[in-house]
C-alpha positions as CSV (number, residue, x, y, z in Angstrom):
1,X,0.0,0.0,0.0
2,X,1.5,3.9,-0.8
3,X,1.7,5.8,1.7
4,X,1.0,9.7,1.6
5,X,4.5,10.6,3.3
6,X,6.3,12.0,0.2
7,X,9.8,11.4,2.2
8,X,8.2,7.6,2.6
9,X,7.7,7.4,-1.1
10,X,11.0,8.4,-2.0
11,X,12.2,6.3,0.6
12,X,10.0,3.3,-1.2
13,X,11.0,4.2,-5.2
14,X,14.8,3.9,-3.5
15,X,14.6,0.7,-2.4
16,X,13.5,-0.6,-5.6
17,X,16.4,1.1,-7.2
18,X,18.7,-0.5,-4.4
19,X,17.7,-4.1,-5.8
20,X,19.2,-3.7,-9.0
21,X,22.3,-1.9,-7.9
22,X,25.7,-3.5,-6.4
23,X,26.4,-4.0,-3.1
24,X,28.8,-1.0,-2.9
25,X,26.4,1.6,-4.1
26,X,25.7,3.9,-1.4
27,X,26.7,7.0,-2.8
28,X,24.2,6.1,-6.1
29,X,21.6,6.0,-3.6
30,X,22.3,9.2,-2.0
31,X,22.7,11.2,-5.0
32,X,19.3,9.7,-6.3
33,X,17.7,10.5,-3.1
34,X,19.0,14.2,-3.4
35,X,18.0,14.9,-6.5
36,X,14.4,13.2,-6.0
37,X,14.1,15.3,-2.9
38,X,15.4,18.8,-4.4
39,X,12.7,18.0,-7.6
40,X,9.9,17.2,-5.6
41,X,10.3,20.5,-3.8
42,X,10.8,22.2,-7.4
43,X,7.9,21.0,-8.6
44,X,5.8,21.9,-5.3
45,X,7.3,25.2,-5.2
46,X,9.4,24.7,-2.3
47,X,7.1,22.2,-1.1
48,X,7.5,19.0,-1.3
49,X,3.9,17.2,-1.1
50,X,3.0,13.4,-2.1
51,X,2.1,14.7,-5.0
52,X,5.0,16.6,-6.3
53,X,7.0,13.6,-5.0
54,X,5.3,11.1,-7.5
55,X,6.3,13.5,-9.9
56,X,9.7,13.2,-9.4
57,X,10.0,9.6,-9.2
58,X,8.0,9.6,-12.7
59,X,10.4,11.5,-14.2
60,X,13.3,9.5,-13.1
61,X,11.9,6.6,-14.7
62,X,11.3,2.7,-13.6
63,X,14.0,1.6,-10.9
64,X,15.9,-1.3,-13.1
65,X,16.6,1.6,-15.6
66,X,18.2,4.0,-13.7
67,X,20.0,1.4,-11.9
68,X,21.1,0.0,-14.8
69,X,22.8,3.3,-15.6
70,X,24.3,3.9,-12.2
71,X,26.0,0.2,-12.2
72,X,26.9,0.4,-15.7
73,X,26.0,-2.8,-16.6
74,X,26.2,-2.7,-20.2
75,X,25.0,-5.2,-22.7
76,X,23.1,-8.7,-21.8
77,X,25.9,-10.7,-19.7
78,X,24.7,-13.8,-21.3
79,X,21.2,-14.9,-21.0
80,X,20.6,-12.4,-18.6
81,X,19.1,-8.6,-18.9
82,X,21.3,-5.8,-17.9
83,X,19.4,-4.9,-15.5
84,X,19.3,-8.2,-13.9
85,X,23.1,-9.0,-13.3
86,X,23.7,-7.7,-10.2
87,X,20.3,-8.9,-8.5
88,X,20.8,-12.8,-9.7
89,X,24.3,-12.3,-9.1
90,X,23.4,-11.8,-5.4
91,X,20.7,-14.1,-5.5
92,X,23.6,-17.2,-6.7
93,X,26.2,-16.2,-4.3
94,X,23.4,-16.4,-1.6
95,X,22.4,-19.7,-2.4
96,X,26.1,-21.0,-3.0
97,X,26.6,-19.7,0.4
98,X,23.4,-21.4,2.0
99,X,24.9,-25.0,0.1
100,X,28.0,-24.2,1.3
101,X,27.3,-23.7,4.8
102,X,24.4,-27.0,4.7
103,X,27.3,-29.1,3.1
104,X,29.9,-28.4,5.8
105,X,27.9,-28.4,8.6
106,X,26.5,-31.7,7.7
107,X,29.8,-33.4,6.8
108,X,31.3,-32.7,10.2
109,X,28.0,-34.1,11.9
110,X,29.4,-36.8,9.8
111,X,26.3,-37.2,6.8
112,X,27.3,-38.0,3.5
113,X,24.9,-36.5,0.2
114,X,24.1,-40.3,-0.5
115,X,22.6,-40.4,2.9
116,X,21.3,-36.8,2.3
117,X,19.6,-37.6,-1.4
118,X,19.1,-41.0,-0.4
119,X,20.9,-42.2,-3.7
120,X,23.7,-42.0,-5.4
121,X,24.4,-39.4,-8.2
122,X,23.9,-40.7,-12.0
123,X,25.8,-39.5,-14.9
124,X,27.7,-37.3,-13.5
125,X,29.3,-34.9,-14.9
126,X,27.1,-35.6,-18.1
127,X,24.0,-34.3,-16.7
128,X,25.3,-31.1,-15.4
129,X,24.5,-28.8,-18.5
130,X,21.1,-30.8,-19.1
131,X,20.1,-29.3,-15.9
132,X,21.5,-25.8,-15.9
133,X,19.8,-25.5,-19.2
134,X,16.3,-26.4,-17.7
135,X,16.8,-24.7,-15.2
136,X,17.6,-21.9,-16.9
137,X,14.7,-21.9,-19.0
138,X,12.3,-22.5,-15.7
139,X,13.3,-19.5,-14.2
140,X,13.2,-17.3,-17.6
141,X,9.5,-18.7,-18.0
142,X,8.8,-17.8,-13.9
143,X,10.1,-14.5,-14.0
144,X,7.8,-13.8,-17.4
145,X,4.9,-14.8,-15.6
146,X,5.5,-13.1,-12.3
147,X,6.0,-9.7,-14.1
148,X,2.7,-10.0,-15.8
149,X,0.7,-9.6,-12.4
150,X,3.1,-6.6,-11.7
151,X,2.6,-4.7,-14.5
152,X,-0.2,-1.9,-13.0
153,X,2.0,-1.6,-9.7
154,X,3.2,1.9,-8.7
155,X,6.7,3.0,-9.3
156,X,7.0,3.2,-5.2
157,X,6.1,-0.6,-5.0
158,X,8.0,-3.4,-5.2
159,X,7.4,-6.0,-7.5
160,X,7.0,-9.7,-6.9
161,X,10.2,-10.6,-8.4
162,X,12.5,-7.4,-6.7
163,X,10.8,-8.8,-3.5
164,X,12.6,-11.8,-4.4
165,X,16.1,-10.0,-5.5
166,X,15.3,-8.2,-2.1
167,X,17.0,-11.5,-0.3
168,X,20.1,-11.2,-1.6
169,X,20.3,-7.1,-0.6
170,X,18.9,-8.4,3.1
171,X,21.4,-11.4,2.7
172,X,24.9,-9.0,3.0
173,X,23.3,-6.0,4.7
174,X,25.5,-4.7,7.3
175,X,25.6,-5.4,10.6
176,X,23.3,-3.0,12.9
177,X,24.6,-1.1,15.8
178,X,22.3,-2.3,18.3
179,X,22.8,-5.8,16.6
180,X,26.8,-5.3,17.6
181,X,25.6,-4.2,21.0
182,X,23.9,-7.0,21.6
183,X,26.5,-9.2,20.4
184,X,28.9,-7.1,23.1
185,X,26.2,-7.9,26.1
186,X,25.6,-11.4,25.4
187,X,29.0,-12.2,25.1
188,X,30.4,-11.0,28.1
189,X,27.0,-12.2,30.0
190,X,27.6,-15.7,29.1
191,X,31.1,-15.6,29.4
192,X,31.1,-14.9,32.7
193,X,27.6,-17.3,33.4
194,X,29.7,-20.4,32.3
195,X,32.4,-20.0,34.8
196,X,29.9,-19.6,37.9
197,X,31.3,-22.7,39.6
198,X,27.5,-23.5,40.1
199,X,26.9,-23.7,36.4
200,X,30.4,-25.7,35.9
201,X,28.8,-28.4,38.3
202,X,26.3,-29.4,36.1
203,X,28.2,-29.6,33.3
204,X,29.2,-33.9,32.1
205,X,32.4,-34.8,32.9
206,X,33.7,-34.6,29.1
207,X,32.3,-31.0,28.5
208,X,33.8,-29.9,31.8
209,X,37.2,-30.4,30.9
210,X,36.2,-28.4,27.4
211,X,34.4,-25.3,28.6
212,X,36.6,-22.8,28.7
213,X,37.3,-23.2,25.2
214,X,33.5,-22.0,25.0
215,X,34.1,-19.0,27.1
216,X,37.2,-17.7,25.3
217,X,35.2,-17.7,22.2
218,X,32.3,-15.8,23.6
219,X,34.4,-13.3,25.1
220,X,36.0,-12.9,21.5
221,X,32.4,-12.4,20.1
222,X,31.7,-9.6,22.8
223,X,35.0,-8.1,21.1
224,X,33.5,-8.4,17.7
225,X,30.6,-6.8,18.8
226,X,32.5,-3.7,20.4
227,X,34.2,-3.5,17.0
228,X,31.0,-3.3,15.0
229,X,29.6,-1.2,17.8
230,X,32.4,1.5,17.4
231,X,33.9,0.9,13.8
232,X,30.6,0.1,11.9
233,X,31.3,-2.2,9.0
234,X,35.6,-2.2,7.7
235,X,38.1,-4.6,6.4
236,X,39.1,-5.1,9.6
237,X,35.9,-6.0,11.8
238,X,35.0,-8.1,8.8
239,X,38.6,-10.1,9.0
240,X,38.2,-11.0,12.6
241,X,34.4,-11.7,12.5
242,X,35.6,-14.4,9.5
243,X,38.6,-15.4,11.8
244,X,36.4,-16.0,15.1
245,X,34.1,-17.5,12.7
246,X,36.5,-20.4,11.7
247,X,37.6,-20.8,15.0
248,X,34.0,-21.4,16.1
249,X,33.9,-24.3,13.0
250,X,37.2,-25.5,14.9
251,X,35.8,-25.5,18.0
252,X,32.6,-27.4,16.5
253,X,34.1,-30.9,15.9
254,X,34.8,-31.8,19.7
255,X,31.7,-30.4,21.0
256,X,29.3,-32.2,18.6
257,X,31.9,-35.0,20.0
258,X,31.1,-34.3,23.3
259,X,27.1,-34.4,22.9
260,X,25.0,-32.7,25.4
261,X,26.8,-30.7,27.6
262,X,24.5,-30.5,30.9
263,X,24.0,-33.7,33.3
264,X,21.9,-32.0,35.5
265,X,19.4,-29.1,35.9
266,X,18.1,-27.1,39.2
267,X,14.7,-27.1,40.1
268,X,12.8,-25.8,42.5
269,X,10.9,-28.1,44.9
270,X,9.6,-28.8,48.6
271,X,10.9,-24.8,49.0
272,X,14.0,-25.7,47.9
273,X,16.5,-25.8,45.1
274,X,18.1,-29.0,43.6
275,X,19.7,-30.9,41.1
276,X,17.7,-32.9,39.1
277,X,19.3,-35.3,36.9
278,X,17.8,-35.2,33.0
279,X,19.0,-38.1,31.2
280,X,18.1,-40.1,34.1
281,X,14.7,-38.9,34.3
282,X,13.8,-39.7,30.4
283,X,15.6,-42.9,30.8
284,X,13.6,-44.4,34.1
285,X,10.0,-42.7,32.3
286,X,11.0,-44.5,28.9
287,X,10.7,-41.0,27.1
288,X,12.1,-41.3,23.7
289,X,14.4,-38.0,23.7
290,X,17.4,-38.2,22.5
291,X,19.3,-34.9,24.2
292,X,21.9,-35.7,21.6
293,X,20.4,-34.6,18.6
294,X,19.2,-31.5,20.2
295,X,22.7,-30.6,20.7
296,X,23.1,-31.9,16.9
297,X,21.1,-29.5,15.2
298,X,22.3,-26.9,17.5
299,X,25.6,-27.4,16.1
300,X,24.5,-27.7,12.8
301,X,22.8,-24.3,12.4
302,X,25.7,-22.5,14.4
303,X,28.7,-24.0,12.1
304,X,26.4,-22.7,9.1
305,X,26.2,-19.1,10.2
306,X,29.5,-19.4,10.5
307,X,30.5,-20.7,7.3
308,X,27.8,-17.7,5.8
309,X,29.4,-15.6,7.7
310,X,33.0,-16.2,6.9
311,X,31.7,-15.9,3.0
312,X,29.9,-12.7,3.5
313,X,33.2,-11.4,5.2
314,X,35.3,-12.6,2.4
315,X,33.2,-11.3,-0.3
316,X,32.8,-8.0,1.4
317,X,36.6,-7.5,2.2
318,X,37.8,-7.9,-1.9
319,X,34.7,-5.6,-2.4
320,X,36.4,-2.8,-0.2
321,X,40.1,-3.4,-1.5
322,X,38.7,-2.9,-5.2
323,X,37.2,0.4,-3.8
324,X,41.0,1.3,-2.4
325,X,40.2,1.5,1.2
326,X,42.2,0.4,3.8
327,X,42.3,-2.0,6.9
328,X,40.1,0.7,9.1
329,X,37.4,3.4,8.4
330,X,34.4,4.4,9.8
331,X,32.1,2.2,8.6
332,X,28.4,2.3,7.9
333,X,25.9,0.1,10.4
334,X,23.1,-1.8,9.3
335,X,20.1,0.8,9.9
336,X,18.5,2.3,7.2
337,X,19.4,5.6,6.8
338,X,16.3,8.1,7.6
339,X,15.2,10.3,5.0
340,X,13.3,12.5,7.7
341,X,17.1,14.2,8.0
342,X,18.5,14.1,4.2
343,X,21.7,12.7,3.9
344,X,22.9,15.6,1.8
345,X,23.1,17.3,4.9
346,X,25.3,15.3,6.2
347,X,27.4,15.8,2.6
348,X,27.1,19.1,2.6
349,X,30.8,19.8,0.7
350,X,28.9,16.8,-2.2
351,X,25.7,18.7,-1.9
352,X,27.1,22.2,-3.0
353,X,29.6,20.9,-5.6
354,X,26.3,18.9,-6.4
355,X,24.4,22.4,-7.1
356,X,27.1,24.2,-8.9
357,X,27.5,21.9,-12.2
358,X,24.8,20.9,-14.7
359,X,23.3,17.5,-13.9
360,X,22.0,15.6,-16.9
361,X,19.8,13.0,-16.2
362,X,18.2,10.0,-17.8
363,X,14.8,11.6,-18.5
364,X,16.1,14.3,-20.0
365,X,15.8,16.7,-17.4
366,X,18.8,19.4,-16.9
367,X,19.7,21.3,-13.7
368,X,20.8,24.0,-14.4
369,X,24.1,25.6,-13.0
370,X,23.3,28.7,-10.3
371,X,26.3,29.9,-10.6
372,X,25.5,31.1,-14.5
């Protein structure tokens, strides 16, 4: 649904343009978003209404084109449109990362893909560009039919398929502040709550002796947090996020050895608290619960964040050296940017040397230079 708020509709039109654009494309968005902003005001005469605001985003045109000019795209990269590169581009490398992190964390639990598939692979490698083909031609023929139903949308809502293209943008978005916070808090908190020596005592004999292995990596998570927290998002939070990130798929292979970590649990009876043994419990009741797999698929989803993660990191780091930044900056965090205080404000030296030159853009429309 549209909303009236003319800052909202900007705000809508620019997310559409941020599905079609590369990751590193920030300063595309903010130069869209000042120009939107300073035409809608144009157009309302130093007002900028809802109105005058769908005017402006008319005249810039439908997202995917004016994306397409910012990332310079070019030509069809083969069977693809232009303007869909650097949306299924994102959309691959998310699912390569999603099979990459399912196929580690289920070979260290041990589970083969013939287990997995429940069969063993035929004609292989034959079969390979059989099925890329039909696939292929499945997804052109999905993508036809989904833009049919989107065709009377606004130009300030997303369609169907950029809903879709969305995941990949969501996929590699930065970390948030208060995300890094609570990464700092939780840390330290359960640092220190697995060394209370009345937490240690219900730990099994085999987990006891690993433990601490457990806490030094939280604490290190509480110091990737603070990083985030202060630094935002640079070459350098990224690195040691990836490196704590491999040392948690380390640490993974003895504690899926281990199994489930507690023997006992307190509870609260006859005004009183106690230990009350677990396994024994669902042993002597004949309750089939298997604590085990619990811990299983615990360690299954938390090797593949971290295998997600360590590809997010990577990918993000060759990004940055391409751009010619450094080891440190301050970065951006993962909030969206409001455009209740315009970002050319905080620009400002951009913003004028914005104003002074002639702007030509897609449409047509020229700026003119003030200075003239």
């Amino acid at each position: 649904m549209s909303s009236n708020d003319p800052l909202k509709l900007i705000e809508q039109y620019l997310d559409r343009v941020r599905v079609y654009l590369p990751l590193d494309s920030e300063d595309a968005i903010v130069e869209l978003q000042t120009h939107l902003i300073e035409e809608a005001e144009r157009i309302g005469e130093d007002t900028m209404t809802a109105g005058s605001a769908m005017m402006a985003i008319e005249r810039m045109g439908e997202p995917k084109s004016v994306a397409n000019e910012y990332a310079g795209s070019g030509e069809k990269v083969g069977p693809v449109p232009a303007e869909y590169v650097n949306p299924v581009s994102r959309i691959i490398v998310v699912l390569i990362g999603i099979a990459a992190a399912f196929t580690i964390g289920a070979s260290m639990l041990g589970v083969t893909l013939t287990q997995l598939l429940g069969a063993d692979i035929q004609n292989w490698p034959v079969s390979i560009p059989i099925i890329i083909f039909l696939n292929l031609f499945i997804i052109v023929a999905i993508i036809g039919i989904i833009s049919m139903f989107d065709r009377e949308k606004p130009l300030t809502d997303k369609t169907t398929l950029e809903t879709i293209f969305g995941l990949g943008v969501d996929g590699f978005k930065p970390k948030g502040r208060l995300d890094a916070l609570g990464d700092l808090i939780s840390g330290i908190f359960w640092g220190f709550v697995l060394m209370i020596p009345g937490v240690i005592f219900l730990y099994t004999p085999a987990f006891a002796e690993f433990y601490m292995f457990v806490v030094i990596f939280l604490f290190l998570g509480a110091v990737r947090g603070a990083l985030f927290f202060v630094g935002g998002e640079n070459n350098f939070n990224l690195a040691f996020e990836g490196v704590i990130s491999v040392i948690w798929i380390a640490l993974a292979g003895p504690l899926i050895r281990i199994g489930w970590p507690l023997d006992s649990v307190y509870v609260y009876t006859d005004g009183s608290w106690g230990t009350y043994n677990l396994l024994e419990f669902f042993q002597t009741n004949d309750i089939p619960f298997s604590f085990d797999w619990i811990w299983v698929v615990i360690m299954f989803v938390t090797v593949a964040i971290a295998v997600w993660r360590i590809l997010v990191s990577s990918m993000k780091i060759t990004m940055h050296i391409r751009a010619g930044k450094g080891i440190w900056w301050q970065g951006n965090w993962g909030e969206r940017r409001s455009l209740r205080t315009p970002l050319w404000k905080r620009i400002l030296g951009e913003h004028d040397q914005f104003q002074k030159k002639e702007t030509v853009y897609h449409d047509g429309y020229t700026e003119p230079d003030e200075s003239q």
